[in-house]
Structure formats: C-alpha cells, structure tokens
C-alpha positions in Angstrom: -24.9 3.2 50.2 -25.5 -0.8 48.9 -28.8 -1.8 48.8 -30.1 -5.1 49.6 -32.2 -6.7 47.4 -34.9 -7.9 49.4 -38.6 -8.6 49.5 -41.3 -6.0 49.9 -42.3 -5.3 52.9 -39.4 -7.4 54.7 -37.2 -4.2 54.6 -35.3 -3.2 57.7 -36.5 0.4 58.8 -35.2 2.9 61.4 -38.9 4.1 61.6 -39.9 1.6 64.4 -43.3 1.3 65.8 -42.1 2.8 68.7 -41.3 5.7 66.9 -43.9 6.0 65.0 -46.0 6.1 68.3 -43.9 8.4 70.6 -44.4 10.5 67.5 -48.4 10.7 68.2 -49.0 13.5 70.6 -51.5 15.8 69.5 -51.5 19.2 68.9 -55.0 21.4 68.5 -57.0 24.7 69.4 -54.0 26.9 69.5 -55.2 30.6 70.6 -52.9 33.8 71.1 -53.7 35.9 73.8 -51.9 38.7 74.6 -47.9 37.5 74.3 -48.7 34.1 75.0 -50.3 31.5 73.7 -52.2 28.5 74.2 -52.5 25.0 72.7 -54.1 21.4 73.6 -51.5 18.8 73.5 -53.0 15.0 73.4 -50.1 12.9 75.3 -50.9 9.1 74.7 -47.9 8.6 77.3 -50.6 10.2 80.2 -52.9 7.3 79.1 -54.6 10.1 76.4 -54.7 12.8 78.2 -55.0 16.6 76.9 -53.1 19.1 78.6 -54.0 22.7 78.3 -50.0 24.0 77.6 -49.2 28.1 77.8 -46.7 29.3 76.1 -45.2 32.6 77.7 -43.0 35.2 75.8 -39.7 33.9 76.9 -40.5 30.9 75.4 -41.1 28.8 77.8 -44.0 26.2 78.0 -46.0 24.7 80.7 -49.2 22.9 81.9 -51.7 25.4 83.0 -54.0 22.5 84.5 -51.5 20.2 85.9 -53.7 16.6 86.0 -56.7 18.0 84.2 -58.0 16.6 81.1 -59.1 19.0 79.2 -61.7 18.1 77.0 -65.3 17.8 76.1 -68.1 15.1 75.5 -70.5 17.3 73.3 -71.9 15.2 70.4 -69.3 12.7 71.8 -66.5 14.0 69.4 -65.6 17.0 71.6 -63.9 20.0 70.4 -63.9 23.8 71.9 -63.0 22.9 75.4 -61.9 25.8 76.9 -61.6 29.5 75.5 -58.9 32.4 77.6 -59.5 36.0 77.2 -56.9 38.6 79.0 -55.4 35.4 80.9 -59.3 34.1 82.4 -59.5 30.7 81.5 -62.6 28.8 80.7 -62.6 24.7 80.4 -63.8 21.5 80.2 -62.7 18.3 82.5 -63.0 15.1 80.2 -63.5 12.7 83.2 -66.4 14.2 85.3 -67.9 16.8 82.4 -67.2 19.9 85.1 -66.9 23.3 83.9 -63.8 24.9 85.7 -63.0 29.0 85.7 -59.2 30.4 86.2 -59.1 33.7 86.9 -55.2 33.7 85.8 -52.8 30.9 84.2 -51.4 30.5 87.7 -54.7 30.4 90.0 -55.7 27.4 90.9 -59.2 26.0 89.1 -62.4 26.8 90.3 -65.6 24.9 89.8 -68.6 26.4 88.0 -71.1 23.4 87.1 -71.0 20.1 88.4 -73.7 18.4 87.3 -71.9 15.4 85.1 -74.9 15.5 82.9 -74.5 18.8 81.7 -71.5 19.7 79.2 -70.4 22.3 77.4 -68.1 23.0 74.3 -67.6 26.0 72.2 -67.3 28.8 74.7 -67.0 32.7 74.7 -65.9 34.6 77.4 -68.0 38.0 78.2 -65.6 39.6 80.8 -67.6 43.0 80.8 -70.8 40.8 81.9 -68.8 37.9 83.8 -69.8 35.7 82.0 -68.8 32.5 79.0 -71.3 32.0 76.0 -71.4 28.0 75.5 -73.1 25.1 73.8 -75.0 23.1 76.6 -75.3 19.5 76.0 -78.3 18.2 78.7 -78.8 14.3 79.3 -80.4 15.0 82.4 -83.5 13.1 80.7 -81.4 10.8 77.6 -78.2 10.6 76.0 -79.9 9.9 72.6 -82.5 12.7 73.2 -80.2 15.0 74.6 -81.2 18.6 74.9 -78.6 21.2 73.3 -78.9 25.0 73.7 -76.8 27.8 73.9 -76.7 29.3 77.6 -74.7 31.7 79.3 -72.8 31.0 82.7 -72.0 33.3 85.2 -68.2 33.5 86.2 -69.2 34.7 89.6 -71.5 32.2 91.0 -71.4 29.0 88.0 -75.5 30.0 87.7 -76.7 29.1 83.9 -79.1 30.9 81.6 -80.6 29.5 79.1 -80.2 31.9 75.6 -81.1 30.0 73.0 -83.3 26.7 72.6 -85.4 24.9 69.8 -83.1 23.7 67.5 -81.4 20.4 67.3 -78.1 21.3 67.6 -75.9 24.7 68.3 -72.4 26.1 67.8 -70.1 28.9 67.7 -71.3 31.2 70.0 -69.8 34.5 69.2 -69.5 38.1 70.7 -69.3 41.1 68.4 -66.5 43.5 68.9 -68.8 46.4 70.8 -70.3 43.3 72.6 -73.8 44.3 71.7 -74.5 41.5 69.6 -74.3 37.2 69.7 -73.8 35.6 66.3 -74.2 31.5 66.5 -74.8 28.7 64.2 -77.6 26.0 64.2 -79.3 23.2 62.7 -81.6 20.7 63.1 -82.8 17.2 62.2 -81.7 15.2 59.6 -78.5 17.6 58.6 -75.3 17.3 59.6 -73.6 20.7 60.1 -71.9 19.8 56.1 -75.4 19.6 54.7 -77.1 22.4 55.7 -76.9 25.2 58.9 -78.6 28.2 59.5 -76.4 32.2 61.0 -78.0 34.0 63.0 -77.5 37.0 64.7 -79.2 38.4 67.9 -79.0 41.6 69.9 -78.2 41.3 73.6 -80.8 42.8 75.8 -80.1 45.0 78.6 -80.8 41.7 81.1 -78.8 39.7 79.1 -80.9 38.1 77.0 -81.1 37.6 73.6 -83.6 39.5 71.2 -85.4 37.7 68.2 -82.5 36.9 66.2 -81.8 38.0 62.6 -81.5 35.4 60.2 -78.2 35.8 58.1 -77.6 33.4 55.9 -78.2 29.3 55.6 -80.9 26.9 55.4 -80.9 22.9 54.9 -79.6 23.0 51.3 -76.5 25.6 52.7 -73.8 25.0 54.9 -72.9 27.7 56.9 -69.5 27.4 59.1 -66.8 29.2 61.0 -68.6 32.8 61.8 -65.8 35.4 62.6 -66.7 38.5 64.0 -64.6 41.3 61.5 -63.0 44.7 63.5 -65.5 46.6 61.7 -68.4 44.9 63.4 -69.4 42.9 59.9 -69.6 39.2 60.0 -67.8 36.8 58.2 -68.3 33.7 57.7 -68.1 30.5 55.0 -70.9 28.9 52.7 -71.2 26.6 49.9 -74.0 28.0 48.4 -72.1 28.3 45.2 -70.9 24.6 45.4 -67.0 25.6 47.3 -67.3 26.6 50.8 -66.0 30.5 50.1 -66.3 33.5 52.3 -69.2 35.7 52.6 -69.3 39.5 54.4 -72.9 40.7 56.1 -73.4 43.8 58.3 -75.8 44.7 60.8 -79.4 45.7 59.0 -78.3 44.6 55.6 -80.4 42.6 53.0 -77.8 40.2 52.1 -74.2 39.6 52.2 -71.4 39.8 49.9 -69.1 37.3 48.1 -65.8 38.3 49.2 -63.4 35.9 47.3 -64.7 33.6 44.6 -62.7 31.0 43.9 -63.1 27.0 42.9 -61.1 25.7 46.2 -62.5 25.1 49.9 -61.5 27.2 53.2 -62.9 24.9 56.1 -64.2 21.5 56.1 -66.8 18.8 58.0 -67.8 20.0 61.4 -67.1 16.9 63.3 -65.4 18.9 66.2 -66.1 22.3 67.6 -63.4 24.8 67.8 -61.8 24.5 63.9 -60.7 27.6 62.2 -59.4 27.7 58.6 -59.3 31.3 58.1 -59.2 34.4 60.8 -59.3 38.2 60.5 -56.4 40.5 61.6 -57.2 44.0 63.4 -56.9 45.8 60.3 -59.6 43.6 58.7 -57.4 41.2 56.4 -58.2 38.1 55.8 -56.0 35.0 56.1 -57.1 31.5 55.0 -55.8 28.4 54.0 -57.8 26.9 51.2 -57.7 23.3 49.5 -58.7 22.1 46.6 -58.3 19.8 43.2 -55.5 21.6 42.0 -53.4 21.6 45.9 -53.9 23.9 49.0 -52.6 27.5 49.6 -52.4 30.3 52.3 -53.9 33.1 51.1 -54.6 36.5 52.0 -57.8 38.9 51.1 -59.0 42.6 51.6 -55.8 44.2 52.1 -56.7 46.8 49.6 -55.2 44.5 46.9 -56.1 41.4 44.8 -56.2 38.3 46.5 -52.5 36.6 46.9 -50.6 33.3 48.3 -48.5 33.4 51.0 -45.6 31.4 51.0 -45.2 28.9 54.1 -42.7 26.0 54.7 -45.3 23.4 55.7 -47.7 21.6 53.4 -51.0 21.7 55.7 -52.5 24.5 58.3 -55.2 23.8 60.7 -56.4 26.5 63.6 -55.8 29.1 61.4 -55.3 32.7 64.1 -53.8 35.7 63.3 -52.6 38.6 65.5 -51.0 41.8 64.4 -49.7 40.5 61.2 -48.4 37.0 62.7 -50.5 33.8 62.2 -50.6 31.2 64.6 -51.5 27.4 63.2 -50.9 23.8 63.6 -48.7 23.4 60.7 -48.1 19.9 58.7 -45.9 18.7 56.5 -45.1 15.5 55.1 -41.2 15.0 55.6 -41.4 17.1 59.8 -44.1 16.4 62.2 -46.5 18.4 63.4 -45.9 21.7 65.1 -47.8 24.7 66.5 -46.1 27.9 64.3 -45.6 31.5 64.1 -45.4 33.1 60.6 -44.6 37.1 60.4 -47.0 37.5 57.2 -45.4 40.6 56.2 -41.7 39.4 56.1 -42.3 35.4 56.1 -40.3 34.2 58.4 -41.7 31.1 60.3 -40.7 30.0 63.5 -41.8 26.0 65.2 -42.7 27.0 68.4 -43.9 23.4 69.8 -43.6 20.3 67.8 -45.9 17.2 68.4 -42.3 14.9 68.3 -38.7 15.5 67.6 -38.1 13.1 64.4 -34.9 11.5 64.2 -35.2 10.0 60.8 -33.3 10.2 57.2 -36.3 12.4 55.2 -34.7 9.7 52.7 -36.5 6.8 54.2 -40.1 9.5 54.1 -41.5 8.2 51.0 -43.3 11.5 49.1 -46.6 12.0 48.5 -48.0 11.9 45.1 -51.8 13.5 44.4 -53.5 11.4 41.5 -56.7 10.9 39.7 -58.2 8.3 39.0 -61.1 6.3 36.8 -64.2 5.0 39.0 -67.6 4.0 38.3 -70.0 5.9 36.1 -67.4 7.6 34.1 -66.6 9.8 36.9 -62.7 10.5 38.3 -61.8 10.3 42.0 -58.5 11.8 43.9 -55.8 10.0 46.3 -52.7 10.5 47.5 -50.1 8.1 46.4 -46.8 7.1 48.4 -44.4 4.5 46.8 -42.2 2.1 49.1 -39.0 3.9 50.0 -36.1 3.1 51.6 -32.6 3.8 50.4 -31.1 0.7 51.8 -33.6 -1.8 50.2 -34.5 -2.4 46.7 -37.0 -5.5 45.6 -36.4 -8.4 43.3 -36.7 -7.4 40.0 -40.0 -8.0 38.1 -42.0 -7.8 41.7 -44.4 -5.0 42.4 -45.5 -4.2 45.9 -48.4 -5.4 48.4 -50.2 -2.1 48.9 -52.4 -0.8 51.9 -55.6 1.2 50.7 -56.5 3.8 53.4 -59.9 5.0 53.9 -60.6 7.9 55.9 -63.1 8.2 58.4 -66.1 10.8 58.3 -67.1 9.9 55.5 -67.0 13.4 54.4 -63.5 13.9 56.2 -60.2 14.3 53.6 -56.8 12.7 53.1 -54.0 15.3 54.3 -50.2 14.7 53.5 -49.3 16.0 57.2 -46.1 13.5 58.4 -48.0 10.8 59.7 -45.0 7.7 60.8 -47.5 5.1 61.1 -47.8 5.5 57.2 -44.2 5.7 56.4 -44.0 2.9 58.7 -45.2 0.9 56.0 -43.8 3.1 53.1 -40.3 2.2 54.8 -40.7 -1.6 54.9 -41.7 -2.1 51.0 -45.7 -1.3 50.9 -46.9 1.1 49.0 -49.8 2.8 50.4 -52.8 5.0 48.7 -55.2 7.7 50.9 -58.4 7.9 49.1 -60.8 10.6 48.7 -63.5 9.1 47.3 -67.0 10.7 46.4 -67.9 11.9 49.3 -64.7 13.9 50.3 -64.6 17.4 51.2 -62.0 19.6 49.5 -63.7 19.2 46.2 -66.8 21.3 46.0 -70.4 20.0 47.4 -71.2 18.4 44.3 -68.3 15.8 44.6 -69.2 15.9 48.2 -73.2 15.0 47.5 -71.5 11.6 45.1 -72.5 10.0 48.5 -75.8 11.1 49.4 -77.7 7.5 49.8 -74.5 6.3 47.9 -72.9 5.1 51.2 -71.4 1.7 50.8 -71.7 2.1 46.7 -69.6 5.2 45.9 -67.0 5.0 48.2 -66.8 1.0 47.9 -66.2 1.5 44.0 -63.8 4.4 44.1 -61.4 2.5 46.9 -61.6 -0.7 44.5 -61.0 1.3 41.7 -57.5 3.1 42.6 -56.2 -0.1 44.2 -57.0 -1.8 40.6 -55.7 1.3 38.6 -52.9 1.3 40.5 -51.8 -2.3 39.7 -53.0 -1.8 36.1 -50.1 1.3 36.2 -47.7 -1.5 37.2 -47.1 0.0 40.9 -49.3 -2.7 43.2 -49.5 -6.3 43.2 -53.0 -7.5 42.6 -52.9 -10.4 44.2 -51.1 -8.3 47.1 -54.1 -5.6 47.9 -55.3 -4.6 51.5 -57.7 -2.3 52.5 -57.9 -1.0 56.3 -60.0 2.0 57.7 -61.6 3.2 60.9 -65.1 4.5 62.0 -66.9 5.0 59.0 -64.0 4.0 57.2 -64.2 0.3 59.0 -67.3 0.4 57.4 -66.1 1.0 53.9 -63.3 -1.4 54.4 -66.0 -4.2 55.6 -68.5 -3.2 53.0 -65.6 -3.4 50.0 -64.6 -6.9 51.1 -67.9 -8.1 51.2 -69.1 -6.3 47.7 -66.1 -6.8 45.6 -63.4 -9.3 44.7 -60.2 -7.2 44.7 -58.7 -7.1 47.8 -56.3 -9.9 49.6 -57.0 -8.8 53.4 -58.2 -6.1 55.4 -58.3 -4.4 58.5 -61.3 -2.7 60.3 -60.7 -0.2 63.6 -64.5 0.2 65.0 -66.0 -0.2 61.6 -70.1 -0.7 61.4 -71.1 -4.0 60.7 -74.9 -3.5 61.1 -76.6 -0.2 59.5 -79.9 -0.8 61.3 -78.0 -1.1 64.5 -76.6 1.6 64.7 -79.4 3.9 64.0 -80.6 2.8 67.3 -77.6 2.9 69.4 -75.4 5.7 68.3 -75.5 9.3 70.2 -77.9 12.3 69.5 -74.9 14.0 66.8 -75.3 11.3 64.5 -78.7 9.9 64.9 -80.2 11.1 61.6 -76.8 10.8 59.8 -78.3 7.7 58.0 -80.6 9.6 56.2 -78.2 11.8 53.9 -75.6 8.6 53.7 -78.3 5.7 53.3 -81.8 6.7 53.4 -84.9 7.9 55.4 -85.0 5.0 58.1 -87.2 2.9 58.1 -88.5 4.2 55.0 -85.5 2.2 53.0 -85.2 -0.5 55.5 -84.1 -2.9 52.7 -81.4 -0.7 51.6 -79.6 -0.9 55.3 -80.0 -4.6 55.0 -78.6 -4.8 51.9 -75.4 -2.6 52.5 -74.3 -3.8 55.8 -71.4 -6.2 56.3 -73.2 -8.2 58.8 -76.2 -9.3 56.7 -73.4 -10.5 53.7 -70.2 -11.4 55.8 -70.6 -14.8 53.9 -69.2 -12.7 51.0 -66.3 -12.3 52.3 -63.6 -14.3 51.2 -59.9 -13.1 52.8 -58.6 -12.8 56.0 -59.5 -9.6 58.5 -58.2 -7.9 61.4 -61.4 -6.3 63.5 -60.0 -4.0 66.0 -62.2 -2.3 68.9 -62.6 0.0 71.8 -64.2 -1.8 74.5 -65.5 1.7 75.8 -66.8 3.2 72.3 -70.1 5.1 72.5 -70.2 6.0 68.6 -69.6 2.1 67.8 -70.1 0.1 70.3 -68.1 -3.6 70.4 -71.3 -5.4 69.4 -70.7 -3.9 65.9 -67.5 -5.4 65.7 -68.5 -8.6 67.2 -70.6 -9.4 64.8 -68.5 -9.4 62.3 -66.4 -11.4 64.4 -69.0 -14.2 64.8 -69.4 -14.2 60.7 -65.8 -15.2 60.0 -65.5 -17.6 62.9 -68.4 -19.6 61.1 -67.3 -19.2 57.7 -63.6 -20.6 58.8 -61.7 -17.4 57.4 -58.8 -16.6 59.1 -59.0 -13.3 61.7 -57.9 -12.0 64.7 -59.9 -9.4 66.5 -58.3 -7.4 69.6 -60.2 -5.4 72.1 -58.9 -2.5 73.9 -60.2 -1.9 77.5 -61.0 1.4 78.1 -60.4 2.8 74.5 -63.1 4.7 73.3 -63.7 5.7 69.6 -60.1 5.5 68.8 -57.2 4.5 70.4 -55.5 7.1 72.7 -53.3 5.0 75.2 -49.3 4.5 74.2 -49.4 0.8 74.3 -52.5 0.4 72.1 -51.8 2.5 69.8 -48.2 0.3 69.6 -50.1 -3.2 70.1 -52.5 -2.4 67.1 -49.8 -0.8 64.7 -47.8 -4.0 65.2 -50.4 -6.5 64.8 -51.3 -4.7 61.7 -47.8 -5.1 60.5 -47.3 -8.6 61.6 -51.1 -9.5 59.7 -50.1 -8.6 56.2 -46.9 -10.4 56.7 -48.7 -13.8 57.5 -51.3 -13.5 54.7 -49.2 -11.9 52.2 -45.7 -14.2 52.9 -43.2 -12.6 53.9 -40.8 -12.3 57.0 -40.6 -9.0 58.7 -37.4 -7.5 59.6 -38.7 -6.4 63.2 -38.4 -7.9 66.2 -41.9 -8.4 68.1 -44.6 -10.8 68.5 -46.4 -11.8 65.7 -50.3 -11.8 65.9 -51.9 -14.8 66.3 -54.4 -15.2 63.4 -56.9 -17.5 63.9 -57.2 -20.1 60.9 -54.2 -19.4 59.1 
C-alpha cells in the first residue's frame, strides 16, 4: 500500500468517532453461578443504561431485568449492585434507589425497600436465613452526613436489620462457607479505603445478629481489600502492609495471619467501586490472581501444592477475576480486540470470548501499540507511562516533523493507566498524534510508597511528572514541543487545569469535570470523598493557604493557551460551578475556549451522542489551535477567541 505524505494529525482513518463510540458498552461484575453466568453490560445506546445480561449454557444471552437499570448510588460511584446465588437475584434500580428480589432469572421483580433514601451496594445472599447482607447508605437526615452500616434484609417481607454501625464507611460483606460467620471491611474518617481499612470477622448469633467482632487485620496506616472466604473456612484477603498489596491467609482463633505469596507486584487496586475482584479461590483452595506491576502484569496461580506459576492468557488485562472448577471467568482486555467477558480452562488453556463489549471492524495495522516507559521527573525520582506512536499504514508525515501529542491523565488520582483497546485513543493514534497515559506519583500498581509520592503532593507531583514525560518525550525526538496537549477528567481535569496554570509546556488542554476550586469542593462533594483532601492536600482548614494556592481558580490568570472545559450538568462529585469558574477566568483573560455542557450527564458521560459530541469537539479543538485540517467530516467546534 502507497502512503500519503501528509500532516499529523490530518490523516484519514477508518476508526471514526462513531466507531470509537458504538465501541463503548461496558462490561463489569461478571459472576458464574451454576452453568450460567452473569455480567452488567453499560449500553450508552439506552441513554446509559446497565443491563443485568444471563448467559445460559447453550450460549445464549439475555436481559434478566428488561428496562431496569441496574445500579447503585453508594458513595455516588456505585458498584456491587446486585449479587445471584442458585438463580435468586438480588439488585439495585439506578433511578429510584429500590432494592428488588427475583426469586428466578425468569420471575418477574419484586420490591423489597422503597424508601429512595436508602441504598444499598455490595450484597450477600443468605438463602438458609432468607436473607442479603448489604452496605446501607441512609440520607434520610443528609447526603453529606450520610449514615452507612451494614444491615441485613429479609427476602420474605423487605424488613431491615441493622448489623453493624459506628464506622464511617463499610464493604464487602461476606458469608463464610458453614455460614456461621460474617467477614466485612471498614474505615473511617480521613482514609480512603487505599490508605488504610480495618477486617473483621464476627460470629452470627442464633437471632441473627452479629457477636463482637474479631479484629483481623488493618488499621489507618494498612489497606485491607478484597476478603474472600477460602473452602477451608480461612480467610483471605490483600494488604500492603509490606508496601505491595499481596495476599495474606487467617483462620478462625488464630494470632495472626500468614504471607501467602510475597512478591514486589500488586493484585487489586483503589476501591473507588464496590464489587472488584482481582484474585478468587477455586473449591480446591487454589488461588488465581492477576497481578501488575513495574516490570508488566501476569495471571498467576498459588497453593496448588506447587511454587507459584504464570498462566498464559491471550489478553493483556483481567478485571473481575472468578473462578469455578478450574475455569476463570473475567473481563478480559487487550490492546489490539475490545473488551470481552471470557472463559479460560486453567488446566488446558484454552480461552473462549463469550460476550464482547463491540465487534471491531478495524486493520490491527491502523492500532498503534503500546509502549511502557520510564521516565525522569522532579527530585531525581522516575515515573511510568504508556507510550503509543501515531500509526496508520496509509499516512506517513513530512519529513523532519514530529507529532502534536495528547498527554492523558487518569482520574482517581490513585487510579492506573491500562493498555485495554480503548478506540477513542487510537482515534487519535490513527490520525497522526501521538498520545502518552501517565502514571504519575500517585499511581497504584507500584507499591504504596510510589503511591504515598502524592500525599499533600496533589497538584505538585502529579503536575511535574505529566510535564515531565511530555518534555522527555520531545527531548527523545517523538513530540513536538510547541505541539503539546494535556486533557484529563475528574481528578484528572484537575491535574490538567493545575499543569496549565503551573507550568509553561503545554500548547492546549482539555478538562472533563476537572476541580477548579479546592476549597469548594470540600464543601460540596458527597460523604465518600469528604476527607479525601486531607491525604491529597492537607488537614482542611488547617492548610487553608495551600488549597488556595493549588487551585486553578485562584491562578487561571496563569494560564496562557487555549482550553476545552467539558461538564455534566447533573454531576454530584463536581458540580458545573467548578467548571464555570474556570470558564469565567478565560472569558476575562481573552483566551480562546469553548466549554460544553451535557444535560443530564452526571460524573461522566454515559449517553451515545455525548460521548460522540465531546470526542469530536476534542478532535476538531487541537486541529484549530494546532493548524491543521482534519480529514473528517463533522462540525468543527466553535472556539471562542480564536
């Protein structure tokens, strides 16, 4: 094939924006049961919606709650929204926060609570009591000041008990195998569930409520995640007491627990959601766990009465980690297929795609690969990214020009970059930009001490490392430095907002629901992330001065290129005003922007046409302030002052 010679990022590419949006439906939360199993599918063609999708033996798929959006509003980010056990269904409806009970796949939904000010996330079903185990999220009295407790709720009659109160915050609410016992995971005011948690384990009474529970492991300097319940009737779980969040084995009426695979790599990650699972435990006891680290990820297996091994996979990146009788289950990634809920025999590794998110209809030639890098940053330290050159085998640029390249910051902060296909990257990859995902200090994957780089650091560490790759990387000849942008969402706007007020490197930048004002949103963001400030910024208002001097808004007259702000006029983690301050800033400084608001987006865009509408005006952005003509046919976005 002849290649054109043409511009950066003016390359014709089959991967459209359409495309790259049809591809977006979500897959999550798969759990075998029996011969079937079950997944959440996100369908941004149903205006967001999740479906709860069965998948029976034959093969054959299908919505088990036809119309029902099945999710949850606990600590606003969700997760765990329904649980099945022996084909009884438990879940969550998104739009009115009800709690609904199927007796089979087929019956039709019954209610248990109404109340919309009551929800519940991370549930355990109890069939020889009748009864789910869940985390109960009251705002009877405040959203801010909700109350969170871990209750059980009668299948027969919806009535609710309260088992466990006190803390701040609960999860993972788990049954041991005789069902004499109820492990669960808390913590409390100002850590976040990656800081530090606190096992426990409690006898259930003959009433059905709990004894004085057992401490097992944890405390505010120890992050304690993912408790599994072994066959055995031990209880695993994951810690980073040793820096890497490894695996750890405790028994009933013991003293302590036992390392049960040492190793300088991560299984698990940031809490954000409830319902994750990196590793799981087969009826014979083995252990199966993707890990991830500096040196790259791996399935591996553990206790089968030999060393520790890999396992080989097809895919690049597992998520929902289950295993039954020697198959695992998982949301498998990779960066050259989309997304797709799996089945691996571990014993003879063969791997079937059950379900995929999309059916890709693209040349893996135009799927630019993925390369993992360190890098030089601030205070003689190194950080880690994930590199991908333009590619595109019908397009090659005048000689002697380098590309414009689009710095990505992930959200969290603590959250990771993953290499899973994602076609709103190579949507840029295809068209000439080279693009760089950053973990910067703060990351996880890395061990807790590259993890801590960012405790009061926020808006320093991750500033300087995002500034330094994109810098590094035109030093290496493979960016144009007057050609850089920088674009992030959440707590990655912020980053984005903070690095083009801070430093001088970057030509433009986009922000999706960044904050703009620290102080704010100590005051207006939900009960979850209330006291997230502390570990990122400071005790508030302690260090008052420091929030001033590291938000956007108080130094927008720093900024000196144009921006795209991007919102959700229904967000209730940022709210518009954060983003319309920022607005304001560059209206009076005369720099060009352009600022779109979704209706009835919430913290991130779920709804086909927005998701298309802000991936375009993205594109057509760079284009204007960078100078060149796109090869696509659409709109361009109107950018004020340009």
């Amino acid at each position: 094939m002849s290649k054109q010679t043409l511009p950066y990022g003016s390359w014709p590419s089959p991967i459209s924006v359409d495309l790259a949006v049809g591809s977006s439906r979500g897959l999550s939360e798969p759990r075998p049961d029996g011969d079937d199993i079950y997944v959440l599918e996100s369908r941004p063609e149903e205006a967001g919606r999740v479906a709860l999708v069965r998948r029976t033996p034959d093969g054959t798929f299908s919505d088990v709650a036809p119309e029902l959006n099945v999710r949850t509003r606990v600590h606003e980010y969700g997760g765990g929204a329904y649980t099945v056990t022996d084909g009884v269904i438990v879940l969550s409806e998104f739009e009115d926060n009800r709690l609904l009970l199927k007796g089979s796949p087929t019956e039709v939904p019954t209610e248990l609570v109404t109340d919309p000010a009551l929800r519940f996330a991370d549930m355990t079903l109890d069939l020889v009591r009748d009864r789910v185990y869940a985390v109960m999220e009251d705002q009877t009295e405040s959203a801010i000041e909700a109350r969170n407790l871990l209750v059980a709720v009668s299948l027969a009659d919806g009535s609710i008990s309260e088992l466990a109160s006190g803390h701040d915050f609960y999860s993972d609410p788990l049954l041991s195998p005789d069902g004499t016992h109820l492990a669960f995971v808390t913590w409390d005011f100002p850590q976040m569930p990656w800081d530090g948690t606190d096992l426990w384990v409690a006898s259930i009474e003959p009433d059905g409520t709990l004894a004085e529970p057992v401490h097992v492991a944890g405390g505010p300097a120890e992050s304690v995640i993912q408790p599994k319940w072994a066959p055995d009737g031990s209880l695993v779980y994951v810690s980073d007491r040793n820096d890497w969040w490894n695996l750890y084995r405790w028994r009933i009426g013991a003293s302590g627990s036992m390392e049960v695979a040492p190793m300088e790599a991560e299984i698990g990650g940031p809490q954000w959601v409830f319902g994750l699972s990196e590793y799981d435990i087969d009826a014979d006891g083995s252990i199966v766990a993707y890990t991830h680290g500096p040196d790259g990820s791996r399935l591996m297996a553990f206790g089968m009465g030999v060393p520790p091994y890999e396992i080989e996979f097809e895919e690049d990146s597992l998520s929902y980690v289950r295993v039954r009788e020697g198959r695992l289950t998982a949301i498998a990634g990779a960066f050259t297929q989309p997304s797709a809920l799996i089945r691996l025999d571990l014993a003879g590794g063969s791997e079937e795609r059950l379900r995929e998110a999309s059916t890709l209809a693209v040349d893996p030639a135009y799927l630019s690969t993925p390369q993992h890098i360190s890098f030089p940053t601030s205070g003689d330290r190194t950080a880690y990214a994930w590199y991908y050159p333009p590619a595109n085998p019908e397009a090659v640029a005048p000689e002697g020009e380098r590309p414009p390249l689009v710095v990505m910051s992930h959200g969290g902060p603590t959250s990771q970059a993953r290499t899973s296909l994602s076609l709103a990257r190579q949507v840029f990859t295809s068209r000439g930009f080279a693009v760089v995902d950053v973990d910067y200090g703060g990351s996880t994957g890395y061990g807790r001490a590259f993890r801590d780089r960012l405790r009061e650091q926020w808006g320093v560490v991750d500033v300087d490392d995002c500034s330094a790759v994109a810098s590094w990387l035109a030093e290496q000849g493979l960016a144009d430095m007057q050609r850089l942008a920088i674009r992030g969402g959440s707590a990655g706007g912020y980053t984005t907002l903070a690095t083009l007020c801070f430093k001088d490197v970057f030509s433009a930048g986009t922000s999706f629901y960044g904050l703009g004002d620290l102080e704010a949103f100590v005051d207006i963001t939900h009960k979850f992330e209330s006291r997230y400030m502390d570990y990122l910024v400071g005790p508030y208002p302690e260090v008052a001065g420091r929030y001033r001097e590291r938000s956007p808004d108080h130094h927008s007259h720093r900024i000196s290129c144009p921006v795209l702000v991007m919102q959700g006029a229904d967000d209730k983690i940022v709210p518009p005003s954060q983003a319309e301050g920022i607005v304001r800033a560059l209206q009076q400084n005369g720099l060009p922007h352009a600022y779109l608001l979704f209706e009835g987006e919430g913290h991130g865009f779920r709804v086909a046409a927005n998701q298309k509408r802000a991936l375009e005006a993205e594109l057509s952005f760079y284009a204007q302030v960078f100078g060149f003509e796109l090869a696509d046919d659409f709109a361009p976005l109107e950018v004020s002052g340009l």
